[in-house]
C-alpha positions in Angstrom: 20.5 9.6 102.1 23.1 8.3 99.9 21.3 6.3 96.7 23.1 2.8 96.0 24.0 2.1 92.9 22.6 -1.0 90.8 25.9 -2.6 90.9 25.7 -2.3 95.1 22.0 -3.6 94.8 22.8 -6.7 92.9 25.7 -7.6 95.1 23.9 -7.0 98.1 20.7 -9.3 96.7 23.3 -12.2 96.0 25.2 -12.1 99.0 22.0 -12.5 100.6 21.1 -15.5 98.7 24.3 -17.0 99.5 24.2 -16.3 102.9 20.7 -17.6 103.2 21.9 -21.1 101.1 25.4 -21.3 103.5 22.7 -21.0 107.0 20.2 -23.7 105.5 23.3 -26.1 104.5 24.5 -25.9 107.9 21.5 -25.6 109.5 19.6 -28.9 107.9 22.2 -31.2 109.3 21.1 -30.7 112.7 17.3 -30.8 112.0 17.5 -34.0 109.5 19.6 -35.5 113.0 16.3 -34.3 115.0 13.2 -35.2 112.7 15.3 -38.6 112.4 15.2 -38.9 116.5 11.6 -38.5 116.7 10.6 -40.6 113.4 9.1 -43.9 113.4 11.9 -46.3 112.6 9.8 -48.6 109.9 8.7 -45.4 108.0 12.3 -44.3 107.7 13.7 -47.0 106.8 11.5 -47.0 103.7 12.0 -43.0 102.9 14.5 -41.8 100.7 15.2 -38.6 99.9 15.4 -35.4 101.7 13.6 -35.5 105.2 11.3 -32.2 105.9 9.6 -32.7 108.8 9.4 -36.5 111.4 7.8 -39.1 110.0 5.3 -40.8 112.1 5.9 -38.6 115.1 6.7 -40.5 118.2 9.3 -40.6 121.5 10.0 -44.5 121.4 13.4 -43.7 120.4 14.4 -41.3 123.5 12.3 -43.9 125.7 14.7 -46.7 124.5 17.5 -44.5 125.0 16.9 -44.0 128.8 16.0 -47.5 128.9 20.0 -48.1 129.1 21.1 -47.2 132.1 24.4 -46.6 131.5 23.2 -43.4 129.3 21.7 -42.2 132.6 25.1 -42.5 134.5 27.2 -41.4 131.5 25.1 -38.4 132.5 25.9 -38.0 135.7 29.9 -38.8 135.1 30.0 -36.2 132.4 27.9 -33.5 134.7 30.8 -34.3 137.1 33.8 -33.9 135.2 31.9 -30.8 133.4 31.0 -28.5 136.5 34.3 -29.9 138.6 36.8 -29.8 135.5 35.6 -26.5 134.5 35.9 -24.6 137.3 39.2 -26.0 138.1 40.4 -24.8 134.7 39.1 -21.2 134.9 40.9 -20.8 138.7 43.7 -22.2 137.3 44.0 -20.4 134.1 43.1 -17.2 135.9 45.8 -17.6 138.3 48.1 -18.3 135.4 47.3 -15.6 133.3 46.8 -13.0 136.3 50.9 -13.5 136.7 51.9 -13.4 133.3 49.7 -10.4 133.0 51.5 -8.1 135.7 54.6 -5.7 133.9 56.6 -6.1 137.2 57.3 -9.8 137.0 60.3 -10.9 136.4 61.3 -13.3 133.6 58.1 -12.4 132.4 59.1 -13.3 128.9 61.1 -16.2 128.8 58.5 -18.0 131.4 56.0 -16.8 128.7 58.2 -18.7 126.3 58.1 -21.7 128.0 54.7 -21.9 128.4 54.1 -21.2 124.9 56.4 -24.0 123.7 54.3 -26.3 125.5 51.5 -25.1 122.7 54.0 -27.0 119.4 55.9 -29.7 121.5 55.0 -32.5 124.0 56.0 -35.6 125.2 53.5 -37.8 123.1 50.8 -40.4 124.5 52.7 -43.0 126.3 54.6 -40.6 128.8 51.5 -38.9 129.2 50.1 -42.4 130.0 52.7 -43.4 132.5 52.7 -39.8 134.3 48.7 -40.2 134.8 49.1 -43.8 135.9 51.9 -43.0 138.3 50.7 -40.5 140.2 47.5 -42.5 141.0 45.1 -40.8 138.8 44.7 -43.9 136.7 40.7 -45.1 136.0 39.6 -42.1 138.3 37.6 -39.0 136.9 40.3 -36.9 137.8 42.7 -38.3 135.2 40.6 -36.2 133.3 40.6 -33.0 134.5 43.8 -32.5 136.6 46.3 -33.0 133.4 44.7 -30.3 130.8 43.9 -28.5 134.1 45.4 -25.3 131.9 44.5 -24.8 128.2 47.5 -22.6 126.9 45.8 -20.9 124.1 42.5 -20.0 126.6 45.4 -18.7 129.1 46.9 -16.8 126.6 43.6 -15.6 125.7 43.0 -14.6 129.3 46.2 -13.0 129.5 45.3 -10.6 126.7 42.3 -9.8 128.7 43.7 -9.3 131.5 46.2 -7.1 130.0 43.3 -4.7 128.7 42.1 -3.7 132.5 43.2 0.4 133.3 46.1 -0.4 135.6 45.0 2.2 137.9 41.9 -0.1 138.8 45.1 -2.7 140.2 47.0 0.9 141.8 43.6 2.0 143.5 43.4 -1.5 145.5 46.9 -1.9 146.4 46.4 1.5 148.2 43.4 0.4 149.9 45.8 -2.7 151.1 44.2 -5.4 148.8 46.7 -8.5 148.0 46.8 -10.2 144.8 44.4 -12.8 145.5 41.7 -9.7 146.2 42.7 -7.8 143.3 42.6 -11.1 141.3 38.2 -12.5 142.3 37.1 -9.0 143.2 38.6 -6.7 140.9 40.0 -8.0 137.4 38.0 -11.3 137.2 34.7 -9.3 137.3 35.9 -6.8 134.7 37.0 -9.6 132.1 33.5 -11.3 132.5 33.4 -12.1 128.3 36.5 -13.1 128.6 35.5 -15.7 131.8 32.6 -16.6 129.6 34.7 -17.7 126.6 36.8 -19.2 128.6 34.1 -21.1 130.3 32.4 -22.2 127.1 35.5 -23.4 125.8 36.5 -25.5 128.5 33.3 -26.9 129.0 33.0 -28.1 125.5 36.1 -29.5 126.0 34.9 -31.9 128.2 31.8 -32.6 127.6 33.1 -33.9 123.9 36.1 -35.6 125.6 36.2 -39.7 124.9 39.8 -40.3 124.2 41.1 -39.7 127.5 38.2 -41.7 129.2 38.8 -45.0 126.7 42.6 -44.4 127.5 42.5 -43.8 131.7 39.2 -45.5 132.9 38.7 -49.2 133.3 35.4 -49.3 135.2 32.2 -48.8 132.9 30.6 -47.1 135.3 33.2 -44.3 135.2 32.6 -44.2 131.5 31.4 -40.5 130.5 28.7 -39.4 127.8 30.8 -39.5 124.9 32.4 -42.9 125.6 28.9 -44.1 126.0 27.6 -42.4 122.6 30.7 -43.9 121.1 30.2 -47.7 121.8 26.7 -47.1 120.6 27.4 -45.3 117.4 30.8 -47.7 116.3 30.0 -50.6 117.8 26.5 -50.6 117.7 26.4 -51.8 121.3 22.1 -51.3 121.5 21.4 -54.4 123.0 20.4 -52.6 126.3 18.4 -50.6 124.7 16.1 -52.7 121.9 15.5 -55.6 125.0 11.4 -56.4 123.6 11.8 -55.2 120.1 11.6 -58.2 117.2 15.3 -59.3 115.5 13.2 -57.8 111.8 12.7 -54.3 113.8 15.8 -54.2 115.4 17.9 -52.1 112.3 15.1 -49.9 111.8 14.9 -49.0 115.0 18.8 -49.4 116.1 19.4 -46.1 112.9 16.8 -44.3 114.6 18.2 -44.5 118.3 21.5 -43.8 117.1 20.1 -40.6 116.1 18.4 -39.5 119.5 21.3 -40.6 121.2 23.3 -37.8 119.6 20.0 -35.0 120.4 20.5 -36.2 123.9 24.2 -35.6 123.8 24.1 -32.5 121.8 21.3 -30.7 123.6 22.5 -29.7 126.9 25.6 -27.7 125.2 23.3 -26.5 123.0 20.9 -24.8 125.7 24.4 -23.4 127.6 25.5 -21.4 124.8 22.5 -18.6 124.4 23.3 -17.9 127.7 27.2 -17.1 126.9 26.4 -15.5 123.7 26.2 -11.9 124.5 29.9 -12.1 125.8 30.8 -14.6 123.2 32.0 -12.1 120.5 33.4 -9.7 122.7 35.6 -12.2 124.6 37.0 -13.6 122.0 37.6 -10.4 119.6 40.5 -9.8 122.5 42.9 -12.3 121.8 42.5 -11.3 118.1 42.9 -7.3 118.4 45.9 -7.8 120.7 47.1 -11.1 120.7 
């Protein structure tokens, strides 16, 4: 065994502490947001301070939360656009990127180009508002999926995956008479699995944290997805579904305290995708930086 010097053992003993300070000052945000959520309003509108653990422990604020029941169908909107959008996104960007991946295409290059271009340059908000609203998608879910149906960066991404599979696994198939489409789902898709995975957490986050579409294209409430809903409530302070029985004096305390389960209720299913994803998480996106 090699001794370490003192010099190494210092450094090592610091950059532990600092590590150790940088996971607590990232980490404390999210449990101050959860301790809040399951708090009794009136004791933390009197605390001050740093907040260690929930004070009073109770659920009224999640129970108030569900009492809206627009949160409940924000839900289901934003489950919707989530699974649907998704999927359609990986298809599409698979399809995209299996193309551009292929050394026999032609005008491989400048079509990658073009598509790249679209990464710096676009036509701004208001044709992208008249496109949407022409073509019929206007206050209808899919005005939010079908145009960022592709993400160019998570293409290129996938590209660069793609591009790492032996091409002899693509040779092998075409002799056995497989078509593109075969090679594509049976072949190359289940060999870039950390790739699908990134690409899968990516565009779901996407839309799951999407509002500005949905307060641009929709017009019916009910069509309104988690975000938008989480939005009203924590700029506008739109509660009033939610503290119906609850005295004008308690209203504030308890209003701060909803605000704060609202966001646990929005946060959490993302939250409880990603451990899931992780093991391919590094892996996937490593790619696009080693070859990209």
């Amino acid at each position: 065994m090699i001794k370490e010097s003192t010099g190494r053992k210092v450094f090592r003993f610091f950059n532990g502490l600092f590590m150790l300070f940088m996971i607590i000052v990232c980490f404390y945000p999210m449990l101050y947001v959860l301790f809040v959520s399951f708090s009794n309003a009136a004791l933390f509108m009197e605390h001050q301070g740093p907040l260690l653990k929930p004070l009073g422990f109770t659920l009224n604020s999640y129970k108030m939360v569900f009492k809206d029941p627009m949160i409940l169908k924000g839900y289901v909107n934003t489950i919707f656009i989530v699974v649907v959008g998704t999927c359609i996104n990986i298809i599409m960007t698979a399809l995209c990127a299996y193309f551009l991946s292929r050394k026999n295409v032609m005008f491989r290059t400048p079509i990658m180009i073009f598509v790249t271009f679209t990464m710096f340059f676009g036509g701004g908000l208001i044709p992208f508002y008249l496109t949407v609203r022409n073509v019929g998608l206007y206050n209808s879910h899919w005005a939010l999926i079908l145009p960022t149906v592709i993400n160019t960066y998570n293409m290129i991404i996938m590209r660069t995956g793609f591009q790492g599979i032996p091409d002899s696994m693509e040779e092998s198939a075409k002799i056995d008479g497989a078509g593109h489409l075969t090679i594509l789902f049976r072949i190359i898709i289940p060999l870039a699995k950390p790739v699908i995975a990134v690409m899968v957490l990516y565009y779901a986050v996407g839309h799951w944290n999407s509002w500005f579409n949905a307060m641009i294209f929709l017009q019916d409430r009910e069509k309104f997805p988690l975000q938008l809903i989480l939005r009203e409530i924590l700029i506008q302070n739109d509660m009033s579904q939610m503290t119906t029985g609850v005295g004008l004096l308690d209203q504030e305390a308890v209003a701060e305290t909803i605000k704060y389960a609202v966001i646990v209720v929005a946060t959490l299913p993302i939250l409880l995708i990603y451990p899931f994803l992780q093991k391919y998480f590094v892996q996937g996106i490593m790619i696009g930086a080693i070859k990209g």
